[in-house]
C-alpha positions as CSV (number, residue, x, y, z in Angstrom):
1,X,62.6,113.6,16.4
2,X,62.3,111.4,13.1
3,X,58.8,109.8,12.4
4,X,58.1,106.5,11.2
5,X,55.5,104.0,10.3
6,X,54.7,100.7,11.6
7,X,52.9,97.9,9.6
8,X,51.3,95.0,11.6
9,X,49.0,91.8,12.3
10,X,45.8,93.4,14.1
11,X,42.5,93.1,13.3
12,X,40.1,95.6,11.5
13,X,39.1,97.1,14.8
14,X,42.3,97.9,16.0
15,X,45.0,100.4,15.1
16,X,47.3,98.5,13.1
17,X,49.1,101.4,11.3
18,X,50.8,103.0,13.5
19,X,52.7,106.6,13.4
20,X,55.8,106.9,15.6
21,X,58.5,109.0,16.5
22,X,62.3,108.5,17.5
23,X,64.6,110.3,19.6
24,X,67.7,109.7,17.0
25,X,69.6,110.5,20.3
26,X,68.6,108.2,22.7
27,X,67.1,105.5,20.7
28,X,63.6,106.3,22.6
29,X,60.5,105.6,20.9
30,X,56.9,106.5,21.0
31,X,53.8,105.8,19.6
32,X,52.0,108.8,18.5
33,X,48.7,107.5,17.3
34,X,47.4,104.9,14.7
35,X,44.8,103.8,12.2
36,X,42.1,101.7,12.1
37,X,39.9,99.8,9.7
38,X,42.6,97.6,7.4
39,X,42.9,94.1,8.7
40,X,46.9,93.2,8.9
41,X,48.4,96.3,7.1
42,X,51.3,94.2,7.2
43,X,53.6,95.3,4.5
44,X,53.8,99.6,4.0
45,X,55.3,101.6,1.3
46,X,55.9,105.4,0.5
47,X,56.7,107.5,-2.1
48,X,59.2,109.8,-2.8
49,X,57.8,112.9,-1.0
50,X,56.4,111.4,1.8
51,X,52.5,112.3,1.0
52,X,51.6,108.8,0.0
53,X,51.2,105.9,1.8
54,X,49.8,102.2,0.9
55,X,49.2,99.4,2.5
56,X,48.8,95.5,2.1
57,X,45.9,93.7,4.0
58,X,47.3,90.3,4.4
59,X,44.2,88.9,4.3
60,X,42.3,86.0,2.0
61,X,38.7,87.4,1.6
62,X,38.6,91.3,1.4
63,X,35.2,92.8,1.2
64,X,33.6,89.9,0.1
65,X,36.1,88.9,-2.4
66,X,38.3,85.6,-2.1
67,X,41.8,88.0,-2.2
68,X,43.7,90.3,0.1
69,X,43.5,94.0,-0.2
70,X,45.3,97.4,-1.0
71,X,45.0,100.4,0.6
72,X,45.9,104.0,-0.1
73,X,46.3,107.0,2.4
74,X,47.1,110.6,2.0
75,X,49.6,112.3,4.3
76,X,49.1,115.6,4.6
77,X,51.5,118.3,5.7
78,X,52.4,118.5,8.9
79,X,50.1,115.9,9.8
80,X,51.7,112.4,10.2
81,X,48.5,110.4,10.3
82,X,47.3,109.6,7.2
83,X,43.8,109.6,6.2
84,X,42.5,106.5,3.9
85,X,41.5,107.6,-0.1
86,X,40.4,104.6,-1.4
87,X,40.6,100.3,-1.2
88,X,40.1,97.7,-3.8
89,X,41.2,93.9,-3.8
90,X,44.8,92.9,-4.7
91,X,43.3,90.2,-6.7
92,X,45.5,87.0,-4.7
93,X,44.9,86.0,-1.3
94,X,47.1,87.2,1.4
95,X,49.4,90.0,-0.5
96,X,52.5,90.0,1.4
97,X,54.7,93.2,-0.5
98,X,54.1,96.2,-2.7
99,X,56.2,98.4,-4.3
100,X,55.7,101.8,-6.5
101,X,56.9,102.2,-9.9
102,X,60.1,105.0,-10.5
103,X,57.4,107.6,-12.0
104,X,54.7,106.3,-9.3
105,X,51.9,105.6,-11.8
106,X,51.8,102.1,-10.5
107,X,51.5,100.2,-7.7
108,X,52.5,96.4,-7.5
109,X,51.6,93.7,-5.0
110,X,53.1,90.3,-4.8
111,X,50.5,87.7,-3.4
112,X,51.8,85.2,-0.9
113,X,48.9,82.3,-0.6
114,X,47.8,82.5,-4.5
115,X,51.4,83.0,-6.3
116,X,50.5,85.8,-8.2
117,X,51.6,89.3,-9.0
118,X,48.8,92.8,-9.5
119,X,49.7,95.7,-10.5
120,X,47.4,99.2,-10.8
121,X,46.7,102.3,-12.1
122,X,47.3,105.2,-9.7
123,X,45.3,108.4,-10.3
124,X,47.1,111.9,-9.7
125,X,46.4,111.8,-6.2
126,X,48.1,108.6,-5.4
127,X,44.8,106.8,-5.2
128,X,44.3,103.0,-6.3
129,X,42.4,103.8,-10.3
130,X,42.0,100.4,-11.8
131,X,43.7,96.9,-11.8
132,X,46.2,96.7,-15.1
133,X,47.3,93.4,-15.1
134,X,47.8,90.4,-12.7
135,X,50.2,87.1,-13.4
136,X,49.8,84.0,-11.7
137,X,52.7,82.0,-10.9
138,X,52.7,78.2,-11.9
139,X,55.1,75.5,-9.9
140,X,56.6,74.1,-7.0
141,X,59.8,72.7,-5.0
142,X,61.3,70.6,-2.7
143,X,59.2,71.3,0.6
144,X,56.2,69.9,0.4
145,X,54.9,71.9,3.0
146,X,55.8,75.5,2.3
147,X,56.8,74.5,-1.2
148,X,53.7,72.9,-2.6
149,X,52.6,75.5,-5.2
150,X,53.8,79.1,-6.0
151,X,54.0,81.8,-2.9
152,X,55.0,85.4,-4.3
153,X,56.7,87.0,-1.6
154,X,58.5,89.9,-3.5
155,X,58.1,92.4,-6.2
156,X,60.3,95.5,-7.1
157,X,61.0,97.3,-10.6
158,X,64.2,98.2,-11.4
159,X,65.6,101.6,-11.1
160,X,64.5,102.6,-15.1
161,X,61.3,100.8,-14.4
162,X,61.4,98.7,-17.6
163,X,61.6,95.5,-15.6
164,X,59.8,94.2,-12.6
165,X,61.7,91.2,-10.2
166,X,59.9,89.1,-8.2
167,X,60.7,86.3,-5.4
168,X,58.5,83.4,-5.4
169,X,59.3,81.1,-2.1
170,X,57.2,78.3,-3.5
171,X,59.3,77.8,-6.4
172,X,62.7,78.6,-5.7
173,X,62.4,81.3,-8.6
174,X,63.2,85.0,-8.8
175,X,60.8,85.8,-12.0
176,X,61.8,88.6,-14.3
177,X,58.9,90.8,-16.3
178,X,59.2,93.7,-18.7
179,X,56.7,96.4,-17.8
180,X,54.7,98.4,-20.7
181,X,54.1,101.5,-18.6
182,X,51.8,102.6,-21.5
183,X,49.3,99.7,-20.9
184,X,49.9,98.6,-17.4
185,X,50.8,95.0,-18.2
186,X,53.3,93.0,-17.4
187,X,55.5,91.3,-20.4
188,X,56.8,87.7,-20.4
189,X,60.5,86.9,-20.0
190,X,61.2,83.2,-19.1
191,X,64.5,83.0,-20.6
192,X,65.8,85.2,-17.9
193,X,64.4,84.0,-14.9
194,X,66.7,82.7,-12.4
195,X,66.6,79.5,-10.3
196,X,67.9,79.0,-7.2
197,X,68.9,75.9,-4.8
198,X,65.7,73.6,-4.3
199,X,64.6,74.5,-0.8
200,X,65.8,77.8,-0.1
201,X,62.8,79.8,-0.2
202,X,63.6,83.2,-2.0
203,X,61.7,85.8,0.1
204,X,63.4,89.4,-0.4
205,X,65.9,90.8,-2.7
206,X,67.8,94.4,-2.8
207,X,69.7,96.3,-5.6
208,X,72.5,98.0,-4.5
209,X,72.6,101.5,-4.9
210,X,75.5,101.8,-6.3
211,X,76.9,98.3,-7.8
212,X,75.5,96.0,-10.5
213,X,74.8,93.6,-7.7
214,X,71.3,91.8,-6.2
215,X,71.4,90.6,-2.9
216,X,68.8,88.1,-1.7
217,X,67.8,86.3,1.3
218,X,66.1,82.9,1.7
219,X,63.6,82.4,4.0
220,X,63.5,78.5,4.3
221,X,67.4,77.9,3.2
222,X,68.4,80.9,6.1
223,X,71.0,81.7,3.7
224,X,71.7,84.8,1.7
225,X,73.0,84.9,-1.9
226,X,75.0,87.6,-4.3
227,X,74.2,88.0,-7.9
228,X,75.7,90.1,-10.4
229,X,73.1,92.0,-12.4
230,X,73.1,94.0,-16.4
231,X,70.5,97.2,-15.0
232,X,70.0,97.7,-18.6
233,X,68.7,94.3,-19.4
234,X,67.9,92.8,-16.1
235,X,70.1,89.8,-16.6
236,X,71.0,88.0,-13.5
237,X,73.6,85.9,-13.1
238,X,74.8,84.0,-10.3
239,X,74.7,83.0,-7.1
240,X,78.3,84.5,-6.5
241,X,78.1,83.5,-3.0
242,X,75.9,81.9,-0.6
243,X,76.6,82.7,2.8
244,X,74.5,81.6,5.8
245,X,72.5,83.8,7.9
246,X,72.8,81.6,11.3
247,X,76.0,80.7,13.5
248,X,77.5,77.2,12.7
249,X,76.5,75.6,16.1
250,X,72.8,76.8,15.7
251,X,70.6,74.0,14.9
252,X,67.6,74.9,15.9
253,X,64.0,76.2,13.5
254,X,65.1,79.9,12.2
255,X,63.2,81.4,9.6
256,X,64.9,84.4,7.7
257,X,62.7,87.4,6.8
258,X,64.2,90.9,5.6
259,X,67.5,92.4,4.8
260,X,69.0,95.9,4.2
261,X,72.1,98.2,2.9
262,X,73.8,100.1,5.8
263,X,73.4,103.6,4.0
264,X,77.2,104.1,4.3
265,X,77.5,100.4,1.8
266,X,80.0,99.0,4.8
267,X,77.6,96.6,6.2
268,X,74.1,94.4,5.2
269,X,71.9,93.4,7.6
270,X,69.5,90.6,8.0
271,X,66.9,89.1,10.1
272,X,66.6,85.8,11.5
273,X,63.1,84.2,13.1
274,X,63.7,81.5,15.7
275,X,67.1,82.4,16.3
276,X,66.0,85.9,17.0
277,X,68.9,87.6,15.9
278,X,70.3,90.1,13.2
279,X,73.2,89.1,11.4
280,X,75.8,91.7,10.3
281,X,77.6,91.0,7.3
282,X,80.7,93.4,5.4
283,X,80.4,94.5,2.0
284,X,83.9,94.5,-0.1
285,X,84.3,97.7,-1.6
286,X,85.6,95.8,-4.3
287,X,83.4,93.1,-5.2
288,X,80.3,93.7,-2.8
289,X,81.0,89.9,-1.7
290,X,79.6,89.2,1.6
291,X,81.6,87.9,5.0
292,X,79.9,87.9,8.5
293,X,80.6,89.7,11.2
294,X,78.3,89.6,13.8
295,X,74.6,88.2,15.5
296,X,73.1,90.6,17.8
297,X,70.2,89.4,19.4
298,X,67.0,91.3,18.3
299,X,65.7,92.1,21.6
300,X,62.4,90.2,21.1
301,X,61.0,87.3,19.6
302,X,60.2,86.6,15.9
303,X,62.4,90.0,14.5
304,X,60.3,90.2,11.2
305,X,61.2,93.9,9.2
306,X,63.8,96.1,10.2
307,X,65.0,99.8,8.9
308,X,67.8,101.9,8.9
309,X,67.1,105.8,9.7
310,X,68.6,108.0,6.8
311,X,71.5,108.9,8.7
312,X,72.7,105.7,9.7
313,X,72.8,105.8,12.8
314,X,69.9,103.7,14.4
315,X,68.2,100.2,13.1
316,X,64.8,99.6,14.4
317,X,63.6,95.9,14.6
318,X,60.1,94.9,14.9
319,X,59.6,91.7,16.8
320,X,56.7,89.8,15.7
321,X,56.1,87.6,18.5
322,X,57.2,89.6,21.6
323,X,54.8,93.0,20.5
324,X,57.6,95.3,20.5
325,X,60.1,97.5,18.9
326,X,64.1,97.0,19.7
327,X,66.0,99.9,18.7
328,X,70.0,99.9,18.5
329,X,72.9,102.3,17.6
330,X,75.2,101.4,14.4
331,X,78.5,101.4,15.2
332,X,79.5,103.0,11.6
333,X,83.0,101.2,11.6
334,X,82.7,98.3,12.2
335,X,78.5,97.5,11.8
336,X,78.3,96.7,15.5
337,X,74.5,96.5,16.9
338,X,74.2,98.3,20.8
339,X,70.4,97.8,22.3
340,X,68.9,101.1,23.3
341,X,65.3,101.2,23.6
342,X,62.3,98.5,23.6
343,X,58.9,99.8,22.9
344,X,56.2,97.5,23.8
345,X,53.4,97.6,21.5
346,X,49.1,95.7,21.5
347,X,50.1,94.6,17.9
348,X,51.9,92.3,16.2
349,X,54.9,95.2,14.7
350,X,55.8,93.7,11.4
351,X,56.8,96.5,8.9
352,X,58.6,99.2,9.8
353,X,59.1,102.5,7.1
354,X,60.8,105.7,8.4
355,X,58.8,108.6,6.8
């Protein structure tokens, strides 16, 4: 069996972490039990060794405060459910992401409502220590109703951890900082940031693994573009390519919302709202440039995060809208989605982490 974590919209009384396990088999899934407390743990993240886990709560006033919060849990082992170690505000209202720096000293959260980025101290034993630095995001775009000031939806430091990219939906912006991991803060770097088409709507962005390449979808635009990207300097260049999430003869609302790397590099997947799909496109081993292959529908409604188990072998979708998990086998040839289990859920599943 393979555990993983689910992130959701549920309110402080409910469990809205939940702890789940998979039959890598069969596809069958289960809930094993959950944690209360943290209004809309939306967004989840780990580190390395698995004995860490934080939390978002997607909220706009936080123990009093006018911001969102962060959570941070202990795992111990052998035991899958995670007991809280501490809370403090994220500083922004409604923080949609976080990420952990490389050496896991520091834990970033982008804020959605606010357009600003946080980032803190940890202390040895993964707890939240102190807020370092925060930067708010100024500008807007061409929607004047998602568009109409900055909305952080992203943040991720590079692999050396010298830089730190984030994707603002409010300005059609991916914003590019240098990070003093001495101090904490944040460091200024306009020249490089990059623009892209008014109206798209950046909302998440991956480096591959193994290529100087950034891939990033756009939640308004329901496109997704390639850049080529320096790792030493955190230039980023581009688009390459912007190829559309949807079919052609789709013309209905869709809403894109996360993407990920097959972990054989074959195949990239991403996530459509409205059209309540997953699109399947192939990498070329050559140039990583993008060409679609497929839409399988997600087997629910409103398919927000999705993962990939280690092996490859099943994705998991959790749909928003519908309260459930859809899980699928990967056909590892030719990136081919087969339904295998739905898991019902009495929370809105919209993060899901394997552990």
């Amino acid at each position: 069996m393979l555990g993983f974590y689910i992130g959701s919209y549920a309110s402080k009384e409910e469990k809205g972490i939940l702890f789940c396990q998979l039959n890598p088999e069969t596809g069958e899934m289960k809930v094993e039990d959950g944690i209360a407390g943290i209004a809309n743990p939306s967004f989840l993240a780990l580190n390395k060794d698995r004995t860490r886990l934080y939390s978002v709560s997607e909220e706009e006033n936080f123990q009093g405060e006018p911001s969102g919060g962060l959570a941070s849990y202990k795992i111990d082992n052998g035991i899958n459910i995670p007991h809280l170690l501490n809370t403090m505000p994220s500083m922004g209202k409604a923080p949609c992401h976080i990420s952990l720096s490389p050496d896991e000293k520091f834990l970033f959260a982008a804020n959605y409502t606010s357009g600003n980025i946080s980032s803190y101290f940890l202390n040895d034993d993964g707890s939240l220590k102190v807020l370092s630095d925060t930067k708010q995001h100024h500008g807007s775009s061409l929607n004047p109703e998602r568009q109409e000031g900055p909305h952080a939806h992203m943040i991720q430091p590079t692999q050396d951890g010298k830089f730190v990219v984030t994707a603002d939906l409010g300005m059609d912006q991916l914003l590019i900082y240098g990070f003093d991991s001495k101090k904490g803060k944040f460091i200024d770097l306009p020249e490089k940031t990059v623009k892209v088409s008014p109206g798209q709507g950046p909302r998440h962005f991956i480096f591959h693994p193994n290529h100087p390449r950034l891939y990033l979808i756009n939640e308004l635009g329901n496109t997704l573009m390639t850049f080529s990207i320096n790792l030493s300097s955190c230039l980023i260049q581009g688009p390459d390519q912007t190829i559309e999430t949807l079919p052609s003869d789709f013309n209905e609302t869709s809403y894109t919302a996360d993407l990920h790397l097959h972990p054989n590099g074959k195949f990239l997947y991403g996530s459509n709202r409205g059209h309540n799909s997953l699109v399947c496109y192939s990498v070329d081993p050559e140039d990583q440039s993008l060409s679609v292959r497929s839409h399988t529908p997600s087997g629910g409604i409103f398919p927000r995060n999705f993962a990939i188990e280690p092996s490859g072998k099943i994705l998991i979708a959790a749909n928003q809208d519908s309260f459930n998990l859809q899980s699928f086998n990967v056909n590892p040839d030719s990136g081919a989605l087969s339904p295998l289990h739905s898991l019902k859920l009495e929370v809105k599943p919209v993060c899901v982490l394997f552990n």
